[in-house]
N, CA, C and O of each residue as an XYZ file, in Angstrom:
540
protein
N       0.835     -1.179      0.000
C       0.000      0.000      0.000
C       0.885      1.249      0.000
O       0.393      2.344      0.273
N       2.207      1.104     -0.307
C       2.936      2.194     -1.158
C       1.805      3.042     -1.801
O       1.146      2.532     -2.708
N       1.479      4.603     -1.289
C       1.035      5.602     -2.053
C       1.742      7.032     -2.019
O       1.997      7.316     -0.849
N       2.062      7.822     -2.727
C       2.464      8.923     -2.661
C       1.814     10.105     -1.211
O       2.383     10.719     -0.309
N       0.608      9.980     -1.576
C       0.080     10.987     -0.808
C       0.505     10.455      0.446
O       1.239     11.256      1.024
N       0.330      9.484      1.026
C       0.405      8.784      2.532
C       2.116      8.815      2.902
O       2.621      9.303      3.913
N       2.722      8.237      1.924
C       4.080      8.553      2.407
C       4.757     10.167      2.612
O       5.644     10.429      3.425
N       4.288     10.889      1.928
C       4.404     12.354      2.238
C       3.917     12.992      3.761
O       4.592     13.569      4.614
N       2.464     12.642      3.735
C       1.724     12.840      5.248
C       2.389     12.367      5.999
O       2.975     13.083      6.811
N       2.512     11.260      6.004
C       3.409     10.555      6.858
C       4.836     11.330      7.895
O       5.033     11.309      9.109
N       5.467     11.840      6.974
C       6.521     12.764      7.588
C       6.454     13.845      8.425
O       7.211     14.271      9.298
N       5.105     14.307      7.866
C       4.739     15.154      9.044
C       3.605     15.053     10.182
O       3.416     15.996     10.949
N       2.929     13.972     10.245
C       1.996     13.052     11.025
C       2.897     12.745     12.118
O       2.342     12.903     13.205
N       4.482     12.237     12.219
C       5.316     11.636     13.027
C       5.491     12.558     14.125
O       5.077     12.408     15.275
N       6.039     13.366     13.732
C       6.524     14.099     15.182
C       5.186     15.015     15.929
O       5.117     15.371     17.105
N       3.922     15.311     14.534
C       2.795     15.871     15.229
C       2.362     14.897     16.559
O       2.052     15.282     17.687
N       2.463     13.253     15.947
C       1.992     12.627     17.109
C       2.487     12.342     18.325
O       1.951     12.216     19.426
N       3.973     12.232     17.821
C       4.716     12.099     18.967
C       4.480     13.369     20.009
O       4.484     13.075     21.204
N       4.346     14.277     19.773
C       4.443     15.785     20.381
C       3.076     15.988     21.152
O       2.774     16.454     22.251
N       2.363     15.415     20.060
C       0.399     15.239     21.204
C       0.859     13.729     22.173
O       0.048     13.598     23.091
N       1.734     12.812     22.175
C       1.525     11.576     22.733
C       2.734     12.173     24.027
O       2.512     11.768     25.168
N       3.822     13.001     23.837
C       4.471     13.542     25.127
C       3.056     14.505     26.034
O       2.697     14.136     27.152
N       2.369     15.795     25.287
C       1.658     16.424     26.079
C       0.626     15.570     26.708
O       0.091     16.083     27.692
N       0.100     14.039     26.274
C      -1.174     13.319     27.076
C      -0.409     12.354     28.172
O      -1.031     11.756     29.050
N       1.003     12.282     28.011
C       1.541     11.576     29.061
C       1.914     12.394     29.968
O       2.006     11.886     31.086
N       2.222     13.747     29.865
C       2.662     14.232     31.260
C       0.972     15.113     32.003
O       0.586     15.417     33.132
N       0.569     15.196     30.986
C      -0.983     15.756     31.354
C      -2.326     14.904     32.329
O      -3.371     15.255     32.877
N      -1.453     13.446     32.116
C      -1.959     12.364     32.668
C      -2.265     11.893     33.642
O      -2.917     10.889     33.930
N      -1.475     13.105     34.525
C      -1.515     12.369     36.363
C      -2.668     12.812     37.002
O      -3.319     12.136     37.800
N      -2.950     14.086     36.609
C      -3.928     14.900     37.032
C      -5.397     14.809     36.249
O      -6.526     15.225     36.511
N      -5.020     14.326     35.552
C      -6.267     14.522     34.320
C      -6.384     13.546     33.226
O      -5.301     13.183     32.766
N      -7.351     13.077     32.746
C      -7.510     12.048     31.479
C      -5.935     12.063     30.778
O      -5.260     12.961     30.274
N      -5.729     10.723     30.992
C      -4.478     10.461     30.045
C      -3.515      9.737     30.845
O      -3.871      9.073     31.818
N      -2.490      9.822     30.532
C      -0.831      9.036     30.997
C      -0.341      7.988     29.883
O      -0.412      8.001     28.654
N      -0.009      7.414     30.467
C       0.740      6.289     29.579
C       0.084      5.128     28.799
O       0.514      4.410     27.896
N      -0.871      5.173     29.322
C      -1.605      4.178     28.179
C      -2.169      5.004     26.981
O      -1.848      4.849     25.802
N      -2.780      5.623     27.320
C      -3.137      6.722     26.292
C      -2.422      7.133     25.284
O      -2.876      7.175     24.141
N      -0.816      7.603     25.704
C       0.331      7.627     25.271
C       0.780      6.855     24.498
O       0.721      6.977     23.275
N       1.178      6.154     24.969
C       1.590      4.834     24.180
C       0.797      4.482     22.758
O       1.316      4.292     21.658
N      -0.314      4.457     23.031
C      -1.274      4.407     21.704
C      -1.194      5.359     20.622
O      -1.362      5.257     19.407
N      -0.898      6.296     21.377
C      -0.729      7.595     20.097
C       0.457      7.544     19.389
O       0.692      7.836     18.217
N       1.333      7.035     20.473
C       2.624      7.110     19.677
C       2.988      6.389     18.812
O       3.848      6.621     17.962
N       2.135      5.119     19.012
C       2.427      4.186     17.763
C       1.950      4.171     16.806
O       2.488      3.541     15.895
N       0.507      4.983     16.553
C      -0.073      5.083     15.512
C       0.462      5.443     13.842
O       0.236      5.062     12.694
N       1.369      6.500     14.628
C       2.586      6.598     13.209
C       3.731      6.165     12.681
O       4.288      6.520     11.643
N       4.158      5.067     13.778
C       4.958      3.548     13.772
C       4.087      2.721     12.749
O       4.498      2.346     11.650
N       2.603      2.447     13.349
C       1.807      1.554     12.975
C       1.973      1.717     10.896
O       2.371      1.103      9.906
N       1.308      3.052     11.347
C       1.486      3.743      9.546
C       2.237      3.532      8.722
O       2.076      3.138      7.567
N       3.497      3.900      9.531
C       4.800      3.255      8.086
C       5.021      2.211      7.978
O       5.411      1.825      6.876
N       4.854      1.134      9.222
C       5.334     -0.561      8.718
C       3.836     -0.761      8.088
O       3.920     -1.986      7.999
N       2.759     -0.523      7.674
C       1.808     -0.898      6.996
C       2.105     -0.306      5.300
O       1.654     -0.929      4.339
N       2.787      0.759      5.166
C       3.429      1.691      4.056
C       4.863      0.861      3.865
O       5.165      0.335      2.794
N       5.462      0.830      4.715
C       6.683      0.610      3.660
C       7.306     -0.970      4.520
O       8.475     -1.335      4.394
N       6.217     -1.779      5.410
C       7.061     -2.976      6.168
C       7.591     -2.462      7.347
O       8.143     -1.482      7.847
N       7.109     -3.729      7.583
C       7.804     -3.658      9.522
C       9.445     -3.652      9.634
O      10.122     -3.188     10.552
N       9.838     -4.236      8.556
C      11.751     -4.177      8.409
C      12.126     -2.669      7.985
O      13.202     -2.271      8.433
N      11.508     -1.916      7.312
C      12.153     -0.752      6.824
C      11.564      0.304      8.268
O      12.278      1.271      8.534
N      10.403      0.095      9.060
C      10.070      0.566     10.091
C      11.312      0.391     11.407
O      11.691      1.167     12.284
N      11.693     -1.002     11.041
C      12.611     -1.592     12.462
C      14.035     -0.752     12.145
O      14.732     -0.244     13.023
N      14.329     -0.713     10.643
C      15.301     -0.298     10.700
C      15.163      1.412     11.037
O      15.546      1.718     12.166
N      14.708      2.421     10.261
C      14.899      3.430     10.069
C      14.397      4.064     11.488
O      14.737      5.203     11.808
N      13.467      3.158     12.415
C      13.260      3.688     13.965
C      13.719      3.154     15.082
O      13.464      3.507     16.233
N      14.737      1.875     14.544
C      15.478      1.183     15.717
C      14.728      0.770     16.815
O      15.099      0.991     17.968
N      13.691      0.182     16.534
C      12.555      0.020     17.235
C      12.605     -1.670     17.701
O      12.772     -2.579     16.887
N      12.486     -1.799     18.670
C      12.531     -3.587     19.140
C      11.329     -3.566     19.788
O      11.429     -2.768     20.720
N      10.092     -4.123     19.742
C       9.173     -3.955     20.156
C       8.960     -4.644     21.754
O       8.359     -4.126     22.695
N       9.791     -6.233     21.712
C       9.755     -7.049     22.729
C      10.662     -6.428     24.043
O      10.409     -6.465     25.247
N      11.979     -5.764     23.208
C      12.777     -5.344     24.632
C      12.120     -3.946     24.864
O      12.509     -3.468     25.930
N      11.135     -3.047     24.110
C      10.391     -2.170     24.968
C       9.397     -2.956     25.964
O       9.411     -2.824     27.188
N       8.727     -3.606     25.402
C       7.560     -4.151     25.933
C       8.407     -4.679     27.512
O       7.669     -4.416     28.462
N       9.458     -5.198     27.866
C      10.324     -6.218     29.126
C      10.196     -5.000     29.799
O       9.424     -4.755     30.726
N      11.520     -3.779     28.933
C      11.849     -2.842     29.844
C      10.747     -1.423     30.442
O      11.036     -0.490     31.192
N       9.580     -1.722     29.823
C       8.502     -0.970     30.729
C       8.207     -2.382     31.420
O       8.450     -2.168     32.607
N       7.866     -3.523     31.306
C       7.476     -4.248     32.177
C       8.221     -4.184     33.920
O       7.709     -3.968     35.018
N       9.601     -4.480     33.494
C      10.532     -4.105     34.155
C      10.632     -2.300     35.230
O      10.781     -2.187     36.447
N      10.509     -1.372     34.363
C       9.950      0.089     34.985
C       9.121     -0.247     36.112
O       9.429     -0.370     37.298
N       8.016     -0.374     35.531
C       6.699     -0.217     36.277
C       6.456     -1.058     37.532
O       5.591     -0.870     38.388
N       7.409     -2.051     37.478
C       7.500     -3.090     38.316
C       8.155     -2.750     39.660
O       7.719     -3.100     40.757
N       9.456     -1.891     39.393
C      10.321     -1.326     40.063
C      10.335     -0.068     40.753
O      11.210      0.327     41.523
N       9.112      0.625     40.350
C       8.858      2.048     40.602
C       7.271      1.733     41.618
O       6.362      2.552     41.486
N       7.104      0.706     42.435
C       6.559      0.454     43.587
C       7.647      0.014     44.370
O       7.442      0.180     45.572
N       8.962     -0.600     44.030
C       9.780     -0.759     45.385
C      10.104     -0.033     46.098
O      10.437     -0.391     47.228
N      10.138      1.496     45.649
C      10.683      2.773     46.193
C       9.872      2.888     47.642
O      10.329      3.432     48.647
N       8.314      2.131     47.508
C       7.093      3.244     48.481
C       7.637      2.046     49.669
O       7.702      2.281     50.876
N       8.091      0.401     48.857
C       8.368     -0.074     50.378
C       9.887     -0.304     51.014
O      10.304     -1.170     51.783
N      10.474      0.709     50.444
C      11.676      0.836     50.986
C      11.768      1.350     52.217
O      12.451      1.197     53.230
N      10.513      2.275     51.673
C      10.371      3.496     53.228
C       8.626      3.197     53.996
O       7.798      3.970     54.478
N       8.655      1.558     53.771
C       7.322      1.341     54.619
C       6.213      1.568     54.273
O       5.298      1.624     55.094
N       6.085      1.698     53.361
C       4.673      1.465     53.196
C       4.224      0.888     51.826
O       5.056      0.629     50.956
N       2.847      0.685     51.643
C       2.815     -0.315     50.767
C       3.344     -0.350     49.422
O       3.879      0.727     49.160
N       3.420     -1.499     48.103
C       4.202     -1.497     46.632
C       2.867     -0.291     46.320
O       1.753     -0.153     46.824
N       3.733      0.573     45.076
C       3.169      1.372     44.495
C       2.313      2.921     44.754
O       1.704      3.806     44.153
N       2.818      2.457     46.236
C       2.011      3.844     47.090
C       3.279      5.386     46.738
O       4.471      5.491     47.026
N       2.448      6.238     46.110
C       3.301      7.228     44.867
C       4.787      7.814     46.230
O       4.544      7.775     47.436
N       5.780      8.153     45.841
C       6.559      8.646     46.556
C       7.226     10.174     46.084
O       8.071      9.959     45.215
N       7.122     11.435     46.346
C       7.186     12.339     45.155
C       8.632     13.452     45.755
O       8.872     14.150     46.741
N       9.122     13.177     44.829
C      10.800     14.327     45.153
C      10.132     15.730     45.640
O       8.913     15.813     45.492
N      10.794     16.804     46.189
C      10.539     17.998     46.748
C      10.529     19.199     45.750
O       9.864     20.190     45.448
N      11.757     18.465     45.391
C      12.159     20.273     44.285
C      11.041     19.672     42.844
O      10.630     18.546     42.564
N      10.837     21.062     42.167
C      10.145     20.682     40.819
C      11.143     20.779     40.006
O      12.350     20.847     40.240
N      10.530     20.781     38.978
C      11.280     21.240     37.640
C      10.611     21.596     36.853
O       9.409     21.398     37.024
N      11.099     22.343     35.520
C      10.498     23.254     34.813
C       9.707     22.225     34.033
O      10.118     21.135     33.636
N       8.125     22.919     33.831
C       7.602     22.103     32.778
C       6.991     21.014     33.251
O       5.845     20.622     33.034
N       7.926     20.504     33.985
C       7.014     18.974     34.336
C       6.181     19.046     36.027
O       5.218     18.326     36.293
N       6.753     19.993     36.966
C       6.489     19.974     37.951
C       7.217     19.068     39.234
O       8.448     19.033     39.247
N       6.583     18.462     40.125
C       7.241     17.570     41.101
C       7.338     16.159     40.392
O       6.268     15.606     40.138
N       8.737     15.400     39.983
C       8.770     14.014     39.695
C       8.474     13.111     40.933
O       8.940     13.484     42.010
N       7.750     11.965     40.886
C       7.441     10.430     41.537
C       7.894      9.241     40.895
O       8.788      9.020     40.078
N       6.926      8.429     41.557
C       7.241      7.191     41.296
C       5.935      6.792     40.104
O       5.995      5.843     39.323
N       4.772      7.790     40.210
C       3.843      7.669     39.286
C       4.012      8.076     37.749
O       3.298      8.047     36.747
N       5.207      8.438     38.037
C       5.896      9.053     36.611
C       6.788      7.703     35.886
O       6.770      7.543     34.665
N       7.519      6.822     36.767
C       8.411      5.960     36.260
C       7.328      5.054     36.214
O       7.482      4.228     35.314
N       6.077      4.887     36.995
C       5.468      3.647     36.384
C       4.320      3.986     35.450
O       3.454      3.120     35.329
N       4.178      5.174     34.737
C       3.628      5.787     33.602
C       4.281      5.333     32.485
O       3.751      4.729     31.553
N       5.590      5.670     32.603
C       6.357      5.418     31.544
C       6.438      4.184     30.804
O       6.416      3.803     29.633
N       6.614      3.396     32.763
C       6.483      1.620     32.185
C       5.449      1.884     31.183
O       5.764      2.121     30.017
N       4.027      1.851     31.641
C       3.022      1.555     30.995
C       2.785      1.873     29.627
O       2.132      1.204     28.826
N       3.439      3.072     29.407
C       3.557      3.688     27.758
C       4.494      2.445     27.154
O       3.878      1.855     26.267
N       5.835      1.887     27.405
C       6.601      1.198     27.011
C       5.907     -0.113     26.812
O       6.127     -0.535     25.677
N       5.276     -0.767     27.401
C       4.473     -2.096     27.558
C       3.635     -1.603     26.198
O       3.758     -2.259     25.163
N       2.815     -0.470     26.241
C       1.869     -0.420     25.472
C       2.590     -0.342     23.868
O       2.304     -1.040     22.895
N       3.660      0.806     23.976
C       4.245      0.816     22.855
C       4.565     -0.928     22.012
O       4.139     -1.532     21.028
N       5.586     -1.173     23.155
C       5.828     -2.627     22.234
C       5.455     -3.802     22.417
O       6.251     -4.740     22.394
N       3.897     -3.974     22.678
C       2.998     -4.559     22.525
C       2.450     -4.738     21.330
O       2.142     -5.769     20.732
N       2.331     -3.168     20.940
C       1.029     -2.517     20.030
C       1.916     -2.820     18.360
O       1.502     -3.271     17.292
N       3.432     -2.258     18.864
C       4.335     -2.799     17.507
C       4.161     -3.647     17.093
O       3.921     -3.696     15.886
N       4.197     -5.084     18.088
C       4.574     -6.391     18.041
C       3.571     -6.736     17.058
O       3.805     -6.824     15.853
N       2.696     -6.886     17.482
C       1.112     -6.852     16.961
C       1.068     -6.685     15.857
O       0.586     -7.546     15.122
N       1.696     -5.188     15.247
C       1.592     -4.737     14.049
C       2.522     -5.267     12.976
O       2.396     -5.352     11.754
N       3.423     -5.571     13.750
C       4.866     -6.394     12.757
C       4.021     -7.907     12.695
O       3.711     -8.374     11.599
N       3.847     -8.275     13.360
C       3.224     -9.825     13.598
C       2.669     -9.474     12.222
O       3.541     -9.663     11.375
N       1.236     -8.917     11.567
C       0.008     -8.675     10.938
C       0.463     -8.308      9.675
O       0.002     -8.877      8.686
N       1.487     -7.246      9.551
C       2.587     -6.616      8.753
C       3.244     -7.038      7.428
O       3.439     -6.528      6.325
N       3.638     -8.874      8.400
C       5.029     -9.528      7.734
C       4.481     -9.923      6.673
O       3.388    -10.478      6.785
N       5.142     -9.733      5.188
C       4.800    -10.366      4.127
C       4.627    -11.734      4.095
O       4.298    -12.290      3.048
């Protein structure tokens, strides 16, 4: 399904989504969204080009491994509840640094296991698509 028009859009569809899929993940804690949400958006224009030009010219040109994202958010999200029982109290109970930072505000632990969850979702959602993809 090589078409002109779509591979053109395409180039600029990528970073539009990526750029709406960063603002619904950090917008997320407080309000509709985070990392699942995220994750979905972001792949949508992953999804696009391995359906346009193959999941191999996708793997290559985005260095994309879908399975070792999918471990290493598994892995994240897993690890970002040990923090709450280091200091007593229960897995996953949020733990949040003092100082902010620009833009993002106060970092936690609801942030590293956001991320997991975007990562799981991301290379899940690849996998899926390369699976469906393969010639």
């Amino acid at each position: 399904m090589r078409t002109l028009i779509l591979s053109t859009i395409l180039k600029a569809l990528v970073p539009l989504f990526i750029g709406i899929a960063v603002y619904v993940f950090f917008r997320g804690h407080d309000k509709p969204g985070g990392g699942f949400i995220a994750g979905l958006i972001a792949t949508i224009p992953l999804m696009l080009h391995s359906m346009i030009f193959g999941y191999q010219a996708t793997i290559k040109i985005y260095k994309v491994r879908p399975v070792l994202l999918a471990g290493l958010g598994l892995l994240l999200a897993s690890v970002s509840g040990l923090f709450s029982m280091a200091k007593g109290y229960p897995y996953l109970t949020a733990s949040w640094a003092q100082t902010k930072l620009p833009l993002i505000g106060k970092v936690g632990t609801p942030i590293f296991f956001d991320l997991g969850v975007f990562l799981v979702v991301v290379g899940v959602v690849l996998q899926i698509t390369f699976l469906l993809t393969e010639e």
